[in-house]
Each structure stands twice: as structure tokens, then as C-alpha cells.
C-alpha positions in Angstrom: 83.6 98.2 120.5 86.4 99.7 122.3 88.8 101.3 120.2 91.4 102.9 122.7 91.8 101.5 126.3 93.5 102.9 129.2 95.6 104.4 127.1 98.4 106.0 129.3 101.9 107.1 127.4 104.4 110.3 127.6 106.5 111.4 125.1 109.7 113.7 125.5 110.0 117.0 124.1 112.7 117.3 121.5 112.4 113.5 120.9 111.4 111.1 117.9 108.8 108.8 119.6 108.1 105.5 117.2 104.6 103.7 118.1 104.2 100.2 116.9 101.2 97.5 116.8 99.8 95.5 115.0 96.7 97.2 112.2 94.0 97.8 114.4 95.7 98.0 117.3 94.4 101.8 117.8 97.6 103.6 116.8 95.7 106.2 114.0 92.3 106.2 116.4 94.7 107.3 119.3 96.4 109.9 116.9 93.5 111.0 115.5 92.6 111.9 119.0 95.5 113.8 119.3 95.0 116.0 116.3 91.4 116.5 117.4 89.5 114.3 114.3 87.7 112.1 117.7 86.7 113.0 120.7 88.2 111.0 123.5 85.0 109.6 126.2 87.7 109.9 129.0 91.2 111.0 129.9 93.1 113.9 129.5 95.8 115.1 126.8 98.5 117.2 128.8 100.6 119.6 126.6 103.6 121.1 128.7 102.1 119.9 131.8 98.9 121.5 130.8 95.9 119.9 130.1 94.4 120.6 126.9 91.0 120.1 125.1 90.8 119.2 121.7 87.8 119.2 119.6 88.9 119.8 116.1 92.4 120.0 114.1 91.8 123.7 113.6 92.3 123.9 118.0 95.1 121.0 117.3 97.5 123.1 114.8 96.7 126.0 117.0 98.8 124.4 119.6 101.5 123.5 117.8 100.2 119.6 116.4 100.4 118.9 112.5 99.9 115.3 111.3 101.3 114.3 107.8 98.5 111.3 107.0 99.4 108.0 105.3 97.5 108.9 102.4 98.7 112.8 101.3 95.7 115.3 101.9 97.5 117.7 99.1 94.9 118.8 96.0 97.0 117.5 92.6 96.1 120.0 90.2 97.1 122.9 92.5 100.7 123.9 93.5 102.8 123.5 96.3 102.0 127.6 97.3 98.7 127.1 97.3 98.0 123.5 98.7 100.0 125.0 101.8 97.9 128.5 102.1 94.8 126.3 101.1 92.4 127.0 104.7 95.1 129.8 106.3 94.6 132.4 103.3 95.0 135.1 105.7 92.3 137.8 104.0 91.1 138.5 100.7 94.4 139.9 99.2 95.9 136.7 98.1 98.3 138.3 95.4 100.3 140.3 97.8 99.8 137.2 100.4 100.8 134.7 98.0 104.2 136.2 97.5 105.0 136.6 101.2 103.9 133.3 101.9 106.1 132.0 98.7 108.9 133.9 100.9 108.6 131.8 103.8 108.2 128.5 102.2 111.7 129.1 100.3 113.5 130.0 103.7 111.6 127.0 105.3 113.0 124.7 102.5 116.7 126.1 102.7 116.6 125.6 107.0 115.4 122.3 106.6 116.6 121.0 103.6 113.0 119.9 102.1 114.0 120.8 98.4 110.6 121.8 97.1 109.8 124.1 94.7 106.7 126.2 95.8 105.5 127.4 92.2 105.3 123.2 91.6 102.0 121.7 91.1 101.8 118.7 93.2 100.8 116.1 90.4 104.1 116.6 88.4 105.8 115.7 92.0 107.4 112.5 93.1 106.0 110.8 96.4 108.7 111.7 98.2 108.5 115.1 97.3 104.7 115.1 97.8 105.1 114.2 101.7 107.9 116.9 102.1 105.0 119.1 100.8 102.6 118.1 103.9 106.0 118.5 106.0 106.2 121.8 104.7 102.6 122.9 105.4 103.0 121.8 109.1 106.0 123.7 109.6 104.8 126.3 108.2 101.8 126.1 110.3 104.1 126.3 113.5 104.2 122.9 114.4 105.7 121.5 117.1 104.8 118.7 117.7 104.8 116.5 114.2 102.7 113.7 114.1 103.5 111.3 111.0 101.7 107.9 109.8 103.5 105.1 108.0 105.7 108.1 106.2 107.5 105.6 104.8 104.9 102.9 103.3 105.3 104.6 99.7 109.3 105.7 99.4 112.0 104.3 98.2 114.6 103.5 100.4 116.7 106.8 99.2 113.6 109.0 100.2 113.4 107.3 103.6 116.9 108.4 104.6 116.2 111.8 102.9 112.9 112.4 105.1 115.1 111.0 107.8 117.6 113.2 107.7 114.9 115.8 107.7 113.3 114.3 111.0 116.6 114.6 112.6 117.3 118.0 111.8 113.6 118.5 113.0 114.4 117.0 116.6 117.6 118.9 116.4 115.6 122.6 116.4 113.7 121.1 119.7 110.3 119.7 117.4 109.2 116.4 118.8 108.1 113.7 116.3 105.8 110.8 116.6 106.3 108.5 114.0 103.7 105.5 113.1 105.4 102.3 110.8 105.3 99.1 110.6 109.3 98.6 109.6 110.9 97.7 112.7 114.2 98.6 111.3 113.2 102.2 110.8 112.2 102.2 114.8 115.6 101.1 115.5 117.2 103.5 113.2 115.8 106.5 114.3 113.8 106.6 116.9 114.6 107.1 120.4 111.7 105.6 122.9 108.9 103.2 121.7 105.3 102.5 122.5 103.8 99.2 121.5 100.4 98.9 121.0 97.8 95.7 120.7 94.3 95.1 121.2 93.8 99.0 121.8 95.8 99.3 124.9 99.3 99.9 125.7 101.3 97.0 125.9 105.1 99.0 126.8 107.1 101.4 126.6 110.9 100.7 125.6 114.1 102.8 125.2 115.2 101.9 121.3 118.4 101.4 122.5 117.8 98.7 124.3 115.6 96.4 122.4 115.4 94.3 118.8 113.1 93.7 116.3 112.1 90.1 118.0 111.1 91.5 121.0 109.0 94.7 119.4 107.5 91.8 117.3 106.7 90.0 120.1 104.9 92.6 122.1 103.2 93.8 119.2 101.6 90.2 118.1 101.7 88.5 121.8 103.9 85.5 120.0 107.0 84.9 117.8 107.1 85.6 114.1 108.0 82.8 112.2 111.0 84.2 109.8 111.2 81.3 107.4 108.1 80.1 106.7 107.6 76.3 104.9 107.3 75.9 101.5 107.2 72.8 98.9 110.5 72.1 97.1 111.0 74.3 94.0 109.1 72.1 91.0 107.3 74.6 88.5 105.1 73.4 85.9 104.1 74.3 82.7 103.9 77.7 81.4 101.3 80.0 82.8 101.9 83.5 81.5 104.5 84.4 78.8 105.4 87.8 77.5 107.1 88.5 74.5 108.6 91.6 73.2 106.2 93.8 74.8 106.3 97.4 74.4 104.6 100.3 75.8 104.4 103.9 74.6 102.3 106.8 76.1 100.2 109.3 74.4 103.2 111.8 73.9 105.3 108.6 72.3 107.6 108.6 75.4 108.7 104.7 75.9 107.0 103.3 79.6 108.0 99.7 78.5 110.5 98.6 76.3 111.4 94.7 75.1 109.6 92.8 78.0 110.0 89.3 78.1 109.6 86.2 80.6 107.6 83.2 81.2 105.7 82.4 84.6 105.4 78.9 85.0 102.5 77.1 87.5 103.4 76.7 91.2 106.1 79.1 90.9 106.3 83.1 92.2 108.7 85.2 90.1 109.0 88.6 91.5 110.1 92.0 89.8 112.5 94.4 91.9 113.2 97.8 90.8 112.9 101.1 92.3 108.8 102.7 92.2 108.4 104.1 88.8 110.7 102.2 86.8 107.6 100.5 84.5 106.5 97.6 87.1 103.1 99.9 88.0 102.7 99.7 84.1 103.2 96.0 83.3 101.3 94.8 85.5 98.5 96.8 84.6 98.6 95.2 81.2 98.2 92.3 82.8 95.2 92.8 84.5 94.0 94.4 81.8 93.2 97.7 82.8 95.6 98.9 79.9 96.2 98.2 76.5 100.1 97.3 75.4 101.8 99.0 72.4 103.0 96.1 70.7 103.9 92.6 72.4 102.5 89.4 72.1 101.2 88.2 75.8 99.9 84.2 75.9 98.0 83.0 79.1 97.6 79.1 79.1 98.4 78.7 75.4 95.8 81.5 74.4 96.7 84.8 73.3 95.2 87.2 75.6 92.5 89.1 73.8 93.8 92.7 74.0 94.4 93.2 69.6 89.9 92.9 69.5 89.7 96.1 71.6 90.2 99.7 70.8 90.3 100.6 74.9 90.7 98.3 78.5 87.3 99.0 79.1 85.9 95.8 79.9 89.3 93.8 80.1 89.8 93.3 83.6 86.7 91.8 84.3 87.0 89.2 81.1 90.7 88.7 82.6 89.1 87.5 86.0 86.8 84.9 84.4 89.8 83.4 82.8 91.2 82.9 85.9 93.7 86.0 86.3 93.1 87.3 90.0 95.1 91.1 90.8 96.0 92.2 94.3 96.9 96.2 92.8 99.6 97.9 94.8 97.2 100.9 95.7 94.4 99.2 97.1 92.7 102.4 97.6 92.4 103.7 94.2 91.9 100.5 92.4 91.2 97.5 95.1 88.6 98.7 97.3 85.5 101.5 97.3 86.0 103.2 100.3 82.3 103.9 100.8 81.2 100.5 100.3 80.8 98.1 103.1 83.2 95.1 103.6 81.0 92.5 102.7 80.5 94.3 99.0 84.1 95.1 98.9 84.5 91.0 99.3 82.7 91.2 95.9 83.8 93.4 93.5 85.1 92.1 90.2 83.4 88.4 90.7 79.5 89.9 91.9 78.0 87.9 88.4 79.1 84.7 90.0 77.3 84.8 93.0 73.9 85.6 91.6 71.6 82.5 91.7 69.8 81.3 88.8 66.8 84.2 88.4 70.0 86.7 88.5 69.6 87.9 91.9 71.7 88.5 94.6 71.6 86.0 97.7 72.3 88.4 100.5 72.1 85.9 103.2 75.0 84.3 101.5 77.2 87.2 100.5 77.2 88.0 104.6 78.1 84.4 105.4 80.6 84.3 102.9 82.1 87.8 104.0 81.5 85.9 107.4 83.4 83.1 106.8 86.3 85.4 105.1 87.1 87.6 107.6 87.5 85.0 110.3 90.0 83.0 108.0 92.0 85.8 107.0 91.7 87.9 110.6 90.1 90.9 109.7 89.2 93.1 112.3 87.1 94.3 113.2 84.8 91.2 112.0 82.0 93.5 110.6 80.8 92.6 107.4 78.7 95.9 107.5 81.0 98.0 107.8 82.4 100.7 106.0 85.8 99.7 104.3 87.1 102.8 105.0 87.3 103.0 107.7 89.7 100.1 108.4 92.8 100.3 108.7 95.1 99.8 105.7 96.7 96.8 106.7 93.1 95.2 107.5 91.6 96.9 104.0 94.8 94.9 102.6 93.4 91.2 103.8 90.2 91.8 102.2 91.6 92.7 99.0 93.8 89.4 99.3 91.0 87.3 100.8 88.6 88.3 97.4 91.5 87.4 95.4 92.5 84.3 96.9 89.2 82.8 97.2 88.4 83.5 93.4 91.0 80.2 93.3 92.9 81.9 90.3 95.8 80.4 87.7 97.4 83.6 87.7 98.0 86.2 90.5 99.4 89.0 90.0 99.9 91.0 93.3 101.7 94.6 93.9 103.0 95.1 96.8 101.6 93.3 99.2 102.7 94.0 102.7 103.1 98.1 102.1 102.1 99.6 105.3 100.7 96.4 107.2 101.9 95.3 110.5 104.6 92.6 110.9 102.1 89.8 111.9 99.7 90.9 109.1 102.9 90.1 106.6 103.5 87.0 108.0 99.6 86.0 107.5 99.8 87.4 103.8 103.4 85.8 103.1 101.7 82.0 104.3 99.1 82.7 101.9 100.8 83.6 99.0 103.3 80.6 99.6 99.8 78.4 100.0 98.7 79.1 96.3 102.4 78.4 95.2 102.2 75.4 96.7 98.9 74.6 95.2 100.0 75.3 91.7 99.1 78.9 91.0 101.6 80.9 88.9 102.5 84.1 90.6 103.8 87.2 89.9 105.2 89.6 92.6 105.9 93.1 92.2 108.0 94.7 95.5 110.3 97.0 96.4 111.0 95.3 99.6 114.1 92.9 98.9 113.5 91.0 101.9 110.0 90.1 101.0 111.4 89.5 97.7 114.1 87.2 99.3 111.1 85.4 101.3 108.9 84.9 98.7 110.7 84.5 95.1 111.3 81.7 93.6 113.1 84.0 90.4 114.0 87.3 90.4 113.2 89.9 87.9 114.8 93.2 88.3 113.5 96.0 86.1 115.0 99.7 85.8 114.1 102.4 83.3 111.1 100.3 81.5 113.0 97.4 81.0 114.3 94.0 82.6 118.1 94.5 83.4 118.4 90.9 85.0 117.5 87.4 85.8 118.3 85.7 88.8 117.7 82.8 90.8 116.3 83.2 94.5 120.0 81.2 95.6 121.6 83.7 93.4 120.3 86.6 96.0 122.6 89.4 96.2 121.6 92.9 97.4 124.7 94.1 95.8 124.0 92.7 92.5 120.5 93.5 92.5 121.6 97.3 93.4 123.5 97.5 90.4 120.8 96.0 88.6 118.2 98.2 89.9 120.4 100.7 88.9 120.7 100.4 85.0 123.6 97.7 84.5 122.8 95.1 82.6 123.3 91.8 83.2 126.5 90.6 81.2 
């Protein structure tokens, strides 16, 4: 299988270059060419008119190429000083190099406005602050050339236009960016050429000036996305899911989730807005189970769900499943998929006892026709049930992780953000399916902190800020304004 073909593209010194496709398309295999993770089998990479070899990233930062990954590469219990000096310690006297090195980083942070704090350690960092870490270590590692994938895919929108604002001062010192995402807007906002990508080969290069998100959509998928997809008319049904009162505290009493209360009715998909970090994460891993509430009372289809018998959540989300409650998490790769297993045992997980036949065995043959079956329905590529899930790309890990959830034929779905870092065709596939189970009756619960998924997909919106739920609103009552405010901390009068 052909991962990159032909692939032919320049970019501009002093530029921000935006590359598009769809997931799979080759984008990260073509970068990770670039940064010297592959080995191309033909071509050449030119570098100021010179060609270049490059085997490894070591030879890749050595001419002036850093890459900030979709998923940070920083060690959490370590600070910012040494996560940056980690592989470039420069000798064994690392006290008298450490302060030097300190030195830079705090003139690197004033010229380019990162606001870091070297002596940090990275775990008590925001996200935001986390990737202006990785910007940090490439800058500091002379990088001129800036490769960056999906930057965006975990920041709220007022730590996209700070890392923006960075970017532009970047191009503004002569460093050329290449920047990987799926959110068309972002091309058009900041970018100044584009290369679309599909199938592995290069479909065009445009000026951003001079093109709109239907026509990058277009190249990208080979059709038109459908913007308003059909639904049924709004009729829920009886109560699915309601929540009363619930509370959450953490080990140090500080309040995560305070007076929590709604009702989720079948057929009908209530989503929760808010800003990352504002309790959503937390609530809805109470209601998969995989943490025990404070106090609350929680009642799924007229029964109390069974958290009061347990002393710990060990256990819970897998008795949640059999009664029907299916979870899409919002990091899929720390708590939806196992990177080292294969796709057709990622297809799997959380529902294995079901497919063992009567002697308690595992039907192989079946498994792989299922997975078979799966990936052809929900256009996962590459269709190789064998397969390491890893290496997939996210938005292709992404429709497994819905695929196993969907076909589990749940009541209750709770799914956290859905579309993060998945092409624009792949959001339409996911978006038709989560308006399918609607439609058939399932209860859903959405957490997003993409309003206009939230706009396509709601039904009712929650918005939640500091732990709690600030306001309630119909999907005709939409407002970005009002939701702002809402998002922000003022209560709905």
C-alpha cells in the first residue's frame, strides 16, 4: 500500500503553509518524511535549493526542522527546563548548563511572547501551555522551519488565537510554518498558500486568498459536504438518564462538580458547551462509570445506577455497558483504544464476553468478519483488520471507537468530543451517525467545545462553567452571544 504518491509541493520561506485532506490522506506520513521518522523510496527533499538527505530527526533539527506532534512528546513529571534540554544536555555539567539554558528559554519566551515558566513541571500546565512548551524546545533547537500537526485539536478557541498570534510573530522573524488541521476556518485565517491532499497524492495548491471552505472541502473529499444534514422532527420520549443534585469533590475537598441536574430523554441529543476543564471531562466520567460521584442521586431507565454498593469504579464501566450505556471518551487514546492492539481487538474492547460462543471461546473467524464488515460501513482506512491501531490516523482511530460503540446498539451514549482532530468528511460521516441513533430512539449526550457541532447536532443545550450548569437552552434559542456569557459564569436569570 502506497502511502505517499507523486508527491510534488513547494513551500515559501517566511510563509505559513496550511496542508489539508482528508485522515489518511498522507499529510503526517509525508511530514514524518520531512522530519526524518520514514524514509522516502523516491524523490528528493530540497532545502534552499539544496537537496538534502534525511534519515533521522536528529539530521532533521540539525537543519533547522522541528515538528510539534498532535499528541505532546513532553515527559509530565519533569519541568519545562528539563523536558527542553532532555536529548541536547550538552556534557555532564548540567548544574552550570541548566542555568544557562534557563537563561535562553526566558529571553526566548519574552521575544516571542510564549509565557512559560521554565522551572514549571509540565503536568501542573494547561494544554495550551503544554504546546507552547514543544514550541519552545524547537525554537530553542534553532528551528526554522516549524512543522506543526493539528495544534489546534485540543485548545480552546482563546489558546488558538494566542498560538496564533505566536505563529505570526514567528513568520514575522523569517521562520516558515507548516501547519496540519482539519478547521478550514483556521486555513483561511492564517495561512497564506494551501496544499490539499487525498488518496496520498496532491490534489492542489491554492493561494488562501483566493479560495473558501466549499471548495478546500471539495478537493479534499472529491464531493460536496452536506451542511444540514436530515433529521426526524424533534419528538423525545421518556426519560433515559436523570441526574439529580450531583456533586463531586476531589481528594483535597476542592469542588469538581457542584448541584448537577438534567434529564436525557430517548431519541433526543442534549449537548453540554463550556470551555475544556470546566467539570464536563468529570461528569461524564461518572457516567460511564469510571468514577465514583460525591453525593447525587443518578437513575438510568427508572433504576438507580449502582455506584452507592462500590467503595471504587473498578468494575463499573464494564457493568455500565451491559446495561446498555455505550461511551465515545474524548481522548480516545488514553481511554478508547490500545494503541498496540490490532484493529479488529480494538473493535472489541469493553463487549469481548459477548462474542464468546457457548464453551467460552473466542470465534476468531468471526471477530475478523465482523471487524470486516465494520470498517467498510464506517470507511476506515486503511481496511486492515490486522493492523496495528496506532498506527492510524486519529481521525480513522476515531471511527473505530464510534463504530464499537454504535454497533453495541446502546440506550444511552455518551460521546466527548467527537470530531476533535478528524477531517471535514470524516465529521460529516460521524454527525449522520450520531443523528441515526437519535432518530432510532437512543438518548444522547454530547459533550463539545465546538458550537457549531453543537448547533448541528443538539436538540438542548447545556452550558456548564466552573463545575456547574449556568444554562438551559433550546437548539432555536442558539445564540453564540448568550452562550459566551454563559460559558463564562453568568447565570441564566
Amino acid at each position: 500500500m502506497q502511502a505517499n504518491a507523486d508527491v510534488s509541493f513547494s513551500i515559501a520561506k517566511g510563509s505559513i503553509h496550511g496542508l489539508v485532506g482528508e485522515n489518511g490522506a498522507g499529510k503526517s506520513t509525508l511530514m514524518s518524511i520531512l522530519y526524518g521518522y520514514y524514509r522516502a523510496d523516491s524523490g528528493q527533499i530540497l532545502l534552499d535549493g539544496q537537496a538534502q538527505s534525511i534519515r533521522t530527526s536528529q539530521e532533521a533539527i540539525r537543519l533547522g526542522i522541528g515538528m510539534v506532534h498532535q499528541h505532546f512528546m513532553l515527559v509530565e513529571n519533569m519541568t519545562v527546563l528539563d523536558n527542553v534540554m532532555l536529548g541536547a544536555e550538552g556534557g555532564f555539567k548540567l548544574a552550570a548548563q541548566r542555568a544557562t539554558v534557563e537563561a535562553q528559554l526566558r529571553a526566548i519566551c519574552t521575544r516571542y511572547r510564549l509565557d512559560v515558566d521554565p522551572l514549571a513541571t509540565i503536568a501542573e500546565l494547561s494544554v495550551g501551555a503544554q504546546q507552547r512548551v514543544e514550541i519552545l524546545k524547537q525554537i530553542y533547537r534553532s528551528a526554522n522551519i516549524l512543522i506543526l500537526d493539528e495544534p489546534t485539536a485540543v485548545l480552546t478557541a482563546q489558546e488558538t488565537a494566542s498560538l496564533f498570534d505566536i505563529l505570526r510573530l514567528f513568520k514575522e522573524q523569517g521562520k516558515t510554518i507548516i501547519l496540519i488541521t482539519h478547521k478550514l476556518q483556521e486555513i483561511l485565517d492564517i495561512t497564506d498558500t494551501v496544499t490539499v491532499m487525498r488518496g496520498g497524492r496532491v490534489i492542489g495548491a491554492v493561494p488562501t486568498a483566493g479560495t473558501t471552505k466549499e471548495e478546500l472541502a471539495n478537493m479534499m473529499v472529491g464531493r460536496p459536504i452536506e451542511n444540514n444534514l436530515p433529521r426526524a422532527p424533534y419528538h423525545p420520549g421518556a426519560p433515559v438518564l436523570t441526574v439529580e443534585n450531583l456533586q463531586l469533590q476531589d481528594a483535597q475537598h476542592v469542588q469538581l462538580l457542584a448541584d448537577i441536574g438534567f434529564t436525557l430523554r430517548a431519541g433526543e441529543i442534549v449537548a453540554i458547551a463550556g470551555v475544556s476543564g470546566n467539570g464536563q471531562s468529570e461528569l461524564m466520567e461518572i457516567l460511564a462509570g469510571m468514577r465514583l460521584p460525591t453525593t447525587g442521586k443518578l437513575t438510568y431507565l427508572g433504576q438507580e445506577l449502582p455506584y452507592g454498593r462500590r467503595h471504587d469504579a473498578d468494575g463499573l464501566p464494564l457493568a455500565f455497558r451491559e446495561l446498555g450505556i455505550a461511551h465515545v471518551p474524548e481522548d480516545r487514546l488514553r481511554d478508547g483504544v490500545v494503541k498496540s492492539f490490532s484493529v479488529m481487538h480494538n473493535t472489541i474492547l469493553g463487549y469481548q464476553d459477548k462474542l464468546k460462543n457457548r464453551w467460552g471461546l473466542f470465534d476468531f473467524k468471526a471477530i475478523a468478519a465482523r471487524c470486516a464488515g465494520l470498517m467498510k460501513k464506517f470507511d476506515v482506512r486503511p481496511a486492515n483488520g490486522d493492523l496495528r491501531i496506532g498506527l492510524l490516523s486519529g481521525g480513522n482511530q476515531q471511527k473505530v471507537v464510534i463504530a464499537r460503540e454504535v454497533l453495541a446498539q446502546p440506550k444511552l451514549m455518551l460521546v466527548g468530543q467527537p470530531t476533535r482532530g478528524v477531517d471535514i468528511g470524516t465529521i460529516e460521516s460521524i454527525h449522520t451517525q450520531l443523528l441515526a441513533l437519535r432518530d432510532a430512539g437512543v438518548a444522547i449526550l454530547l459533550v463539545s467545545v465546538e458550537l457549531e457541532e453543537v448547533r448541528a447536532l443538539a436538540d438542548r443545550i447545556l452550558v456548564m462553567c466552573g463545575g456547574r450548569i449556568t444554562g438551559e437552552l433550546k437548539i432555536e434559542e442558539f445564540d453564540t452571544t448568550r452562550i459566551g456569557l454563559l460559558m463564562g459564569g453568568m447565570h441564566k436569570s
